[in-house]
KOLMI-480430 format. One record per residue (C-alpha): x, y, z; residue in three letters; residue number from 1. Coordinates in nm, 3 decimals. Layout:
+---------+---------+---------+-----+-----+
!      xx !      yy !      zz !  aa !   i !
+---------+---------+---------+-----+-----+
!       X !       Y !       Z ! ALA ! NUM !
...
+---------+---------+---------+-----+-----+
//
This chain:
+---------+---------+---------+-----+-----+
!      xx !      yy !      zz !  aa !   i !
+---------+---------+---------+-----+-----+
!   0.543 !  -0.336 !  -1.035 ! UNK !   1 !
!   0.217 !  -0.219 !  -1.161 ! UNK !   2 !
!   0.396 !   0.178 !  -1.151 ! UNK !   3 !
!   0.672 !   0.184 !  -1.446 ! UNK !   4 !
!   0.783 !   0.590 !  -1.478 ! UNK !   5 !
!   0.826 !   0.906 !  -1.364 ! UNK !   6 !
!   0.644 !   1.073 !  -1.674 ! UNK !   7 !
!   0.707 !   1.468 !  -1.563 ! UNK !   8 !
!   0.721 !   1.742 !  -1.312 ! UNK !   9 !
!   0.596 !   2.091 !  -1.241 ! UNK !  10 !
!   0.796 !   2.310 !  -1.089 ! UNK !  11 !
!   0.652 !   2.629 !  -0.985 ! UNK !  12 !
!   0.909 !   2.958 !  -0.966 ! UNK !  13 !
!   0.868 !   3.312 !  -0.938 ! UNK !  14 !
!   1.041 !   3.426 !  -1.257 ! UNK !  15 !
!   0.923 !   3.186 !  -1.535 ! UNK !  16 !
!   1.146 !   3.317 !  -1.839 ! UNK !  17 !
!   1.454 !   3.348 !  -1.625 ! UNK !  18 !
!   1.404 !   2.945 !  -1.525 ! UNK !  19 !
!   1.323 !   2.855 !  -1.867 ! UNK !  20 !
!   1.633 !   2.989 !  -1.995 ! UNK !  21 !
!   1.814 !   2.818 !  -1.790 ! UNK !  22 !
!   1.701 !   2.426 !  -1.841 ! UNK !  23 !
!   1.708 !   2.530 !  -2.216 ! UNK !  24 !
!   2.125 !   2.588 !  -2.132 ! UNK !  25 !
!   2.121 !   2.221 !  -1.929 ! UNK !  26 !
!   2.004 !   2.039 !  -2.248 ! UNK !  27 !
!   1.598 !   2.038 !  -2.190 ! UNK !  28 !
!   1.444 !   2.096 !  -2.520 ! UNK !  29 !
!   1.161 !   2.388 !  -2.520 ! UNK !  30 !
!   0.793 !   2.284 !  -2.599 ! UNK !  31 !
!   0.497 !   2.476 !  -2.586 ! UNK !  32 !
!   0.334 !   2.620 !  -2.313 ! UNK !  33 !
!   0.676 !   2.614 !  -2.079 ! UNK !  34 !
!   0.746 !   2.233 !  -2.162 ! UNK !  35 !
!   1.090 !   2.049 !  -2.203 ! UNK !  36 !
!   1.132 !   1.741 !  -2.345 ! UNK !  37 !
!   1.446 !   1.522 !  -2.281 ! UNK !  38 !
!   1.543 !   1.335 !  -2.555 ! UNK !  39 !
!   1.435 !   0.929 !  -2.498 ! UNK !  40 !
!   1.088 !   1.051 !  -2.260 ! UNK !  41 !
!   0.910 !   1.345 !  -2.442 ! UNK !  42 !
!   0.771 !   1.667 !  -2.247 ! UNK !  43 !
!   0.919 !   1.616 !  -1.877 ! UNK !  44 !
!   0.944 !   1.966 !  -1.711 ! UNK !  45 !
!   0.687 !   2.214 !  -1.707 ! UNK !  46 !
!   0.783 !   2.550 !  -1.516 ! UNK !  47 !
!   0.504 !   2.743 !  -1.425 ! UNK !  48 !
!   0.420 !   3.054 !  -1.187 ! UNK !  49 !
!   0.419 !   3.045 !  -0.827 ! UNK !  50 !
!   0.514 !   3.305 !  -0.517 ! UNK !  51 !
!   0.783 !   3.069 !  -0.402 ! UNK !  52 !
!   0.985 !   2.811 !  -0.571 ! UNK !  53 !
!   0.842 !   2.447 !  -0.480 ! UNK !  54 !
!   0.664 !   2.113 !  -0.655 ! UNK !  55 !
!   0.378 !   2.175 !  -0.817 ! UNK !  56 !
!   0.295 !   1.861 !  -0.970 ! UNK !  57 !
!   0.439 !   1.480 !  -1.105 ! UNK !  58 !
!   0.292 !   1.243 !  -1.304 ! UNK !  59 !
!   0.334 !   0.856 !  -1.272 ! UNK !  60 !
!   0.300 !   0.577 !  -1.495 ! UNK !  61 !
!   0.072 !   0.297 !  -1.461 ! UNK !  62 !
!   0.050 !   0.004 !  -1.662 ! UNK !  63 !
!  -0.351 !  -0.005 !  -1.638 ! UNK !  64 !
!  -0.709 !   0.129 !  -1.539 ! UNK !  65 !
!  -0.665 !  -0.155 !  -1.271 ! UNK !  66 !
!  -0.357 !   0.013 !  -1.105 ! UNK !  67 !
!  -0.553 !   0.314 !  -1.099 ! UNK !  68 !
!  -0.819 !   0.175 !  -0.920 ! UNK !  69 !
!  -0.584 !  -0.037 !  -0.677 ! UNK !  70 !
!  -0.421 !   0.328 !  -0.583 ! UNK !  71 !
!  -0.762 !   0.517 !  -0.538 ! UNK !  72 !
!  -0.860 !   0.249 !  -0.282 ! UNK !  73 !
!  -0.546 !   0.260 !  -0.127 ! UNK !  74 !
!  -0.572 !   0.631 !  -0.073 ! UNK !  75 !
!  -0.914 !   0.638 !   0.052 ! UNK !  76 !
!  -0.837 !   0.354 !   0.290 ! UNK !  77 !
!  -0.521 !   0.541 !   0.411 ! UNK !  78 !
!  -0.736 !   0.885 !   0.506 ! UNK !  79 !
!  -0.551 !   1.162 !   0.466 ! UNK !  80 !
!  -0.610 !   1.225 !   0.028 ! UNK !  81 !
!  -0.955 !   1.217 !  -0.173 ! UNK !  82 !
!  -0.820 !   1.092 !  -0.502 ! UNK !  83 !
!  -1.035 !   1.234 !  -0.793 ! UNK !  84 !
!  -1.088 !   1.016 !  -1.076 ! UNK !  85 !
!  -0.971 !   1.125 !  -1.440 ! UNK !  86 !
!  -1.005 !   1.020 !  -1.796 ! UNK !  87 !
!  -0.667 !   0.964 !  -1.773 ! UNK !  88 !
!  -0.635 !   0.816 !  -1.411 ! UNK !  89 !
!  -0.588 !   0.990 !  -1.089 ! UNK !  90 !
!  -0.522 !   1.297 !  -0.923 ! UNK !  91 !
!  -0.448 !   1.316 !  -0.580 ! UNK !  92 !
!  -0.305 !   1.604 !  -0.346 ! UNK !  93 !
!   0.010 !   1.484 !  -0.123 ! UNK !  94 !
!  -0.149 !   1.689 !   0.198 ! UNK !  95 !
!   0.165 !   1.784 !   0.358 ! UNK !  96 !
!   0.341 !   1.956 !   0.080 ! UNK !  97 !
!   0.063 !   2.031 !  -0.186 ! UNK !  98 !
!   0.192 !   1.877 !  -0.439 ! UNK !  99 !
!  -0.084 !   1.753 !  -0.692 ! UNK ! 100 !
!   0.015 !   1.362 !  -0.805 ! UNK ! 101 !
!  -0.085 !   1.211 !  -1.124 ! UNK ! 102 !
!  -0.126 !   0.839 !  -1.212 ! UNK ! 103 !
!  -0.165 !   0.792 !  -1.583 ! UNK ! 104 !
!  -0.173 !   0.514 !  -1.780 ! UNK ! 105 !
!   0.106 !   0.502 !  -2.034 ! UNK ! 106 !
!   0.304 !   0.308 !  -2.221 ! UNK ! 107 !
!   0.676 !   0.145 !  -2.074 ! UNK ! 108 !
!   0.985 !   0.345 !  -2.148 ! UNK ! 109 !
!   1.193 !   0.180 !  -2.375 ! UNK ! 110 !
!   1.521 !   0.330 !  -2.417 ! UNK ! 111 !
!   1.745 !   0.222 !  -2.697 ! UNK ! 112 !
!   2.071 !   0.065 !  -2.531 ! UNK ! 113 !
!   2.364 !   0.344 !  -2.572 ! UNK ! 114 !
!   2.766 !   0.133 !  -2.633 ! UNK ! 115 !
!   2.906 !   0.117 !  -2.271 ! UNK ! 116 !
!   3.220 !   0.344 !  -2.252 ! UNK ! 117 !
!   3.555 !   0.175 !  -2.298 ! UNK ! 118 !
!   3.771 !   0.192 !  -1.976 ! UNK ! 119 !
!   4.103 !   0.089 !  -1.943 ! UNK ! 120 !
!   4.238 !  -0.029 !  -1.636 ! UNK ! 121 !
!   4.527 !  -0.249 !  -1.413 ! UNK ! 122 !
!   4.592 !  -0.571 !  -1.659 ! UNK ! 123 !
!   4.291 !  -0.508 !  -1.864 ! UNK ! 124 !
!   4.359 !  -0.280 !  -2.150 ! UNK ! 125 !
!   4.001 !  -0.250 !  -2.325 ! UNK ! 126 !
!   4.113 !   0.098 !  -2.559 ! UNK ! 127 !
!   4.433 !   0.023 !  -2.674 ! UNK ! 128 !
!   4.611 !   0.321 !  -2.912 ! UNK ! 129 !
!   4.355 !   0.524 !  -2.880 ! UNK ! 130 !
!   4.227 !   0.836 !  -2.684 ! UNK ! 131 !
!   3.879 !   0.806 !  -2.459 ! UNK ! 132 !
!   3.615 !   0.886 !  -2.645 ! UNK ! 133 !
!   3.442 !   1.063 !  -2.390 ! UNK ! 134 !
!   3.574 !   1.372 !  -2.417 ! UNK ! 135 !
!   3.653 !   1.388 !  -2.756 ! UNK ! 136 !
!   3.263 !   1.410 !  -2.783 ! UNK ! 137 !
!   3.190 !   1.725 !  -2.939 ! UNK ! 138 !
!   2.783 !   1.753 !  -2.939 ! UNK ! 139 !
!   2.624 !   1.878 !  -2.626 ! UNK ! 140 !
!   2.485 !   1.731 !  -2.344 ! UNK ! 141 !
!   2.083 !   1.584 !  -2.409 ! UNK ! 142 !
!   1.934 !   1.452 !  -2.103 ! UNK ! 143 !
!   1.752 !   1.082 !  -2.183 ! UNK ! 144 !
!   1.528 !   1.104 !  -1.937 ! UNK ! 145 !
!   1.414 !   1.248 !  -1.577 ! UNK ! 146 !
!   1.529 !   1.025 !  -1.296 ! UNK ! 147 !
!   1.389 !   1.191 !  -0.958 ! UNK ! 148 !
!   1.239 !   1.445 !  -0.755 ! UNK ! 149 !
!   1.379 !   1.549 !  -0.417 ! UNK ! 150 !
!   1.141 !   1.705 !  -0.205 ! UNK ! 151 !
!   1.127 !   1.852 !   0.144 ! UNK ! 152 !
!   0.867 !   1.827 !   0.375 ! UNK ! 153 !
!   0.769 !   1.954 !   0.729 ! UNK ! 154 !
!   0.671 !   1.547 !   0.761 ! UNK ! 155 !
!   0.855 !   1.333 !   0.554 ! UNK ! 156 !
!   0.737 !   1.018 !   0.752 ! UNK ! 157 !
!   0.371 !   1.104 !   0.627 ! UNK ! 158 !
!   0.484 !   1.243 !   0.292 ! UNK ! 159 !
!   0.654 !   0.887 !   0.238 ! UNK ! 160 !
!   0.323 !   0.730 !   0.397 ! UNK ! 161 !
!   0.141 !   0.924 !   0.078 ! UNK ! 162 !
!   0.362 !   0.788 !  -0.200 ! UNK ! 163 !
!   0.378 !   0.442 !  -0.029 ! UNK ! 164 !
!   0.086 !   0.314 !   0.131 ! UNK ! 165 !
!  -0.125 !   0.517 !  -0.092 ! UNK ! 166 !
!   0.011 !   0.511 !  -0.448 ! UNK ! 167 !
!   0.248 !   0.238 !  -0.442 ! UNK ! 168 !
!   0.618 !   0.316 !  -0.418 ! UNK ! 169 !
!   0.848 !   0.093 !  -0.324 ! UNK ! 170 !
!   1.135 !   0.181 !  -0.077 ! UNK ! 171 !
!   1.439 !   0.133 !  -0.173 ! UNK ! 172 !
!   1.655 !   0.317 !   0.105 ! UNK ! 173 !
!   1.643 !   0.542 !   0.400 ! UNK ! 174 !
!   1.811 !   0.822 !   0.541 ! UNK ! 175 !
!   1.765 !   0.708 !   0.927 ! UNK ! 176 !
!   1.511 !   0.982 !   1.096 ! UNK ! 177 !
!   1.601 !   1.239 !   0.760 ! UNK ! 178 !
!   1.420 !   1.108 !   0.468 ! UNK ! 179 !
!   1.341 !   0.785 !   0.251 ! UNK ! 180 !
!   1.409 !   0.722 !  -0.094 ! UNK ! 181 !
!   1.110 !   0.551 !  -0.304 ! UNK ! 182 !
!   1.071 !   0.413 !  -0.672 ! UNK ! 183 !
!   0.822 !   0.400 !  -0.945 ! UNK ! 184 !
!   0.988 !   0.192 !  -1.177 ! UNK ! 185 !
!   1.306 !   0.005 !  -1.188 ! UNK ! 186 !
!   1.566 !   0.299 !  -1.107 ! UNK ! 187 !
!   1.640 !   0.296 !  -0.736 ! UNK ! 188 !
!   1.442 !   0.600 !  -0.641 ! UNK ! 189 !
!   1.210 !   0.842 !  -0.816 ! UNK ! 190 !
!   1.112 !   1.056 !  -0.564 ! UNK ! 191 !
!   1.284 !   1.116 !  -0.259 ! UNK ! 192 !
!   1.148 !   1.299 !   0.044 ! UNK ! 193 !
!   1.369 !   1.490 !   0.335 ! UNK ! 194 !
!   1.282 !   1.674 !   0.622 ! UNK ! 195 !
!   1.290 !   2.026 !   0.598 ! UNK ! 196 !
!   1.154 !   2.323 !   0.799 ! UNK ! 197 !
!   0.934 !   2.430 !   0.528 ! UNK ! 198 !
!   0.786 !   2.261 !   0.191 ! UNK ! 199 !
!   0.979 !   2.276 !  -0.093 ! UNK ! 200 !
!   1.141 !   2.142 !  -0.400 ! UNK ! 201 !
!   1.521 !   2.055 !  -0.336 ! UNK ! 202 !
!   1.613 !   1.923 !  -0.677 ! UNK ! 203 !
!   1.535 !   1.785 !  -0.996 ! UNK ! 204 !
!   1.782 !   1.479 !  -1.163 ! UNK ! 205 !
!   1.847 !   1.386 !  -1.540 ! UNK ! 206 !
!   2.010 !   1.105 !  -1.684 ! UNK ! 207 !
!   2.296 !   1.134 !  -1.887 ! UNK ! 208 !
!   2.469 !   0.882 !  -2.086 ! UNK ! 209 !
!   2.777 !   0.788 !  -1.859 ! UNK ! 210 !
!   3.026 !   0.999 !  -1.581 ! UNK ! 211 !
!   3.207 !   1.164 !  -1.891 ! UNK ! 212 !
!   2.885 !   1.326 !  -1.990 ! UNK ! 213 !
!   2.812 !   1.425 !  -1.634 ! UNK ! 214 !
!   3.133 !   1.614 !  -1.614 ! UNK ! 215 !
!   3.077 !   1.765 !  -2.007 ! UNK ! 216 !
!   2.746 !   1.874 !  -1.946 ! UNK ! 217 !
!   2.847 !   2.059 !  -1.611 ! UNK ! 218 !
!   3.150 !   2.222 !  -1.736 ! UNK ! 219 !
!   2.944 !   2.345 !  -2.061 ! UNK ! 220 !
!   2.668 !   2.460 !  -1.790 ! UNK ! 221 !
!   2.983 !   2.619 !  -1.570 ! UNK ! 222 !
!   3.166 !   2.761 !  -1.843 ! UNK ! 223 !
!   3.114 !   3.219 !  -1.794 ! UNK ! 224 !
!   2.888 !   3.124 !  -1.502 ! UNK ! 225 !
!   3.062 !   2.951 !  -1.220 ! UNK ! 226 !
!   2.760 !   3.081 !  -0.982 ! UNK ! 227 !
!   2.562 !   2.776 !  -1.081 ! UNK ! 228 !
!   2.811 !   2.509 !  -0.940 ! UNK ! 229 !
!   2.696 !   2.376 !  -0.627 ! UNK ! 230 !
!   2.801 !   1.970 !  -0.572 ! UNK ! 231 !
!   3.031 !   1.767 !  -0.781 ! UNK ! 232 !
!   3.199 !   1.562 !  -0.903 ! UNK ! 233 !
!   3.104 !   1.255 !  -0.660 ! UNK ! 234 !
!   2.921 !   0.935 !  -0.637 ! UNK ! 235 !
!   2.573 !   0.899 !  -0.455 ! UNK ! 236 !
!   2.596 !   0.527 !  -0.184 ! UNK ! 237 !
!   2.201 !   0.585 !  -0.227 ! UNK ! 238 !
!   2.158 !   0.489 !  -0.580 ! UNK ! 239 !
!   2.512 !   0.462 !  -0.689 ! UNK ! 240 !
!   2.483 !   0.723 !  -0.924 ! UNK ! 241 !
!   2.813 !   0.945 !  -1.015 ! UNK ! 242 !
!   2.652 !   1.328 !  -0.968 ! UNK ! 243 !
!   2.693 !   1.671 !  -1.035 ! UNK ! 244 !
!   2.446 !   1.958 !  -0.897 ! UNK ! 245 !
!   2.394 !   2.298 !  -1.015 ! UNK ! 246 !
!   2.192 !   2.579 !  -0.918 ! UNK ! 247 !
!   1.866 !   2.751 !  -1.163 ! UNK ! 248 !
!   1.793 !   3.101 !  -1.108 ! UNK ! 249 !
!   1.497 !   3.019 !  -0.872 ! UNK ! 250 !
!   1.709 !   2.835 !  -0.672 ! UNK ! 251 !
!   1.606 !   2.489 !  -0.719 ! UNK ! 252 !
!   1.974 !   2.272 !  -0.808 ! UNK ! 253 !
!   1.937 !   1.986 !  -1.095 ! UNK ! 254 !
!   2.158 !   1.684 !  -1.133 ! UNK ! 255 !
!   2.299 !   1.524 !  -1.407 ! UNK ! 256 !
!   2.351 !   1.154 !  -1.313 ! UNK ! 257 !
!   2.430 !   0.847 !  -1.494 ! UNK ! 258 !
!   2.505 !   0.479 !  -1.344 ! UNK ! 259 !
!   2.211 !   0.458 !  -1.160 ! UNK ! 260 !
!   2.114 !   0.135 !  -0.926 ! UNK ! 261 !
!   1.831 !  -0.016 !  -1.076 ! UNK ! 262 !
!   1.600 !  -0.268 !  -0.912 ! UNK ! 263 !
!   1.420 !  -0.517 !  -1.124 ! UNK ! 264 !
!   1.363 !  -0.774 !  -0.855 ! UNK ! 265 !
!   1.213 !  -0.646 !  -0.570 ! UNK ! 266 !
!   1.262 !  -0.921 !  -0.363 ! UNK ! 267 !
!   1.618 !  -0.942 !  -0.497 ! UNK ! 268 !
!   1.678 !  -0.583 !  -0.295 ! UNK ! 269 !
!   1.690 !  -0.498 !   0.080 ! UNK ! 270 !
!   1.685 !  -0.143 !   0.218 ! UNK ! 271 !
!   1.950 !   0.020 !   0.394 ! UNK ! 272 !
!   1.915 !   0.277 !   0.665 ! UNK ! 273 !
!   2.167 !   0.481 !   0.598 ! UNK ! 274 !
!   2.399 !   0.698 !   0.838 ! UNK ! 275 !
!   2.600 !   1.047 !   0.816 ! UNK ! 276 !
!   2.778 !   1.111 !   0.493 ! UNK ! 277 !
!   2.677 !   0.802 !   0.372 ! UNK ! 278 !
!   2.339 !   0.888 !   0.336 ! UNK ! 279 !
!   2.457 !   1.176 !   0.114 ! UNK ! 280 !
!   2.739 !   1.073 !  -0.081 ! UNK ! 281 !
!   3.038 !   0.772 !  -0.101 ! UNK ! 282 !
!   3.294 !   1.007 !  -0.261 ! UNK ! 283 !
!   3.359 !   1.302 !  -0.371 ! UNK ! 284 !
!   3.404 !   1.676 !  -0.220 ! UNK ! 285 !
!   3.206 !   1.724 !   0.109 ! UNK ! 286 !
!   2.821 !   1.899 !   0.018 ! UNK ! 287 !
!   2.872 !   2.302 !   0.090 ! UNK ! 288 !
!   2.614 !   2.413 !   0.366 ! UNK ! 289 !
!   2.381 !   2.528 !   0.093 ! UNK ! 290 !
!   2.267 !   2.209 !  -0.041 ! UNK ! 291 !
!   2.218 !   2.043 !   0.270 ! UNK ! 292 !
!   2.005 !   2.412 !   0.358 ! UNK ! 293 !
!   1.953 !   2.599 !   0.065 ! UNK ! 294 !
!   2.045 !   2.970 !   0.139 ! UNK ! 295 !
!   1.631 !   3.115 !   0.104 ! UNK ! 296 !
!   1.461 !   2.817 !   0.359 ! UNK ! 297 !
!   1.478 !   3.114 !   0.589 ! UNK ! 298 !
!   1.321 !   3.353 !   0.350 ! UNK ! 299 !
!   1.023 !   3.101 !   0.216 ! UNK ! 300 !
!   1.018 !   3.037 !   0.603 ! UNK ! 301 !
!   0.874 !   3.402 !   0.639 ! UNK ! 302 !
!   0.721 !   3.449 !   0.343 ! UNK ! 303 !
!   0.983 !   3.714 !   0.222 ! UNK ! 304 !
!   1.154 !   3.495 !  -0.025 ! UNK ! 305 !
!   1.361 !   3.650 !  -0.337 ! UNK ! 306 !
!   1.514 !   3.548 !  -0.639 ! UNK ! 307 !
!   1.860 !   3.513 !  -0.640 ! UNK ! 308 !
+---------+---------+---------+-----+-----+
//
């Protein structure tokens, strides 16, 4: 596919510092100007200001000026965006949401292969006279690299129609009348849109090397501040990724996930339309209330929205 990455988001947030503070604790390394970097992508999370918590902007990959080109057509032909044209690429506003969309030319992602944990298991003894490594692992958590962005949307069938038909996602599931997940490169979605009662930015999700460090970097993110837990431990159907969720001080949850589908074939893949808790989850403890509707949609709703 001629899209290859998720390069970055903006999130906006009332209280900047507070945010930034946070991600700093999940293993985002601070840049200038209210960038983290993650440590196989570069600078992949800006947090700005905003009134109310939401998606400012993401950038995408492209492998060409071409691609570019092919996406600006597609847009104009599809109506409802005016790409402008950049030195870099393309900027184009998702009209539903707001959200400002980037395609940039850049170079592939190449991550350097990380050993596979060792797993014992019935008749197959892999790690013999020894502990797991896993969590004998003393150095925190690093995120390699942002996976997704979930977004709601007061129209998630034209949101989708934006990053589809106009830029060039490819579905790879959907939730059936709730939302559709959509890729930009070979990991089974990148951006994932759900309808909501108002626009906003559900959650953020950063790859980890494997389930141990899911559950290390949660309980290090957990430990004096058990506030922040919202989902986990469990394992996505939608992606097949293991998952934990926590909560920033805007109210915006991030993931750490590792084991991620990942589609290199397109043809090789057929979309599901997924049903009930399967579109949320294959095991694990049921989602509380809150993620499915996080406790301010009634607040940014009305305009009275507060940090909590």
């Amino acid at each position: 596919m001629s899209l290859h990455a998720l390069l970055s988001v903006t999130m906006g947030v009332p209280n900047v510092e507070e945010t930034a503070a946070y991600y700093a604790d999940f293993g985002l390394s601070p840049e200038a100007d209210n960038w983290f970097s993650t440590t196989d992508a570069g600078r992949q999370l800006r947090i700005v200001h905003a009134p109310t918590r939401r998606l400012v902007e993401l950038r995408v990959g492209v492998d060409d000026r071409d691609d570019v080109l092919r996406a600006a057509a597609n847009l104009s032909r599809l109506g409802t965006a005016d790409p402008v044209m950049t030195e870099a690429g393309l900027a184009a506003v998702e009209p539903v949401t707001g959200a400002r969309v980037r395609l940039e030319t850049a170079p592939r992602l190449q991550q350097n292969p990380v050993p596979a944990s060792v797993y014992n298991g019935p008749g197959r003894i892999e790690r013999a006279g020894r502990r797991a490594p896993g969590f004998l692992r003393t150095e925190p958590v690093r995120p390699r690299k942002l996976g997704h962005a979930v977004l709601g949307t007061v129209d998630y069938r034209a949101t989708a129609d934006f990053f589809v038909q106009g830029l060039g996602f490819k579905v790879s599931d959907r939730i059936k009348d709730v939302g559709t997940f959509m890729r930009c490169s070979t990991d089974h979605h990148n951006v994932l849109v759900l309808s909501a009662p108002v626009n906003f930015l559900h959650h953020t999700s950063w790859q980890v090397d494997d389930v141990d460090d899911v559950g290390r970097g949660a309980a290090a993110m957990l430990e004096g501040r058990p506030e922040r837990h919202i989902w986990g431990l469990g394992r996505h159907y939608g992606g097949s990724n293991f998952f934990w969720y926590l909560k920033d001080p805007a109210g915006n949850f991030s993931e750490y996930y590792s084991d991620m589908d990942c589609i290199v074939e397109d043809q090789l893949w057929t979309p599901e339309d997924l049903e009930g808790a399967r579109g949320l989850y294959a095991w694990g403890p049921p989602p509380p209330p809150s993620f499915l509707h996080p406790d301010d949609l009634a607040a940014m709703m009305t305009g009275a929205h507060s940090v909590r």
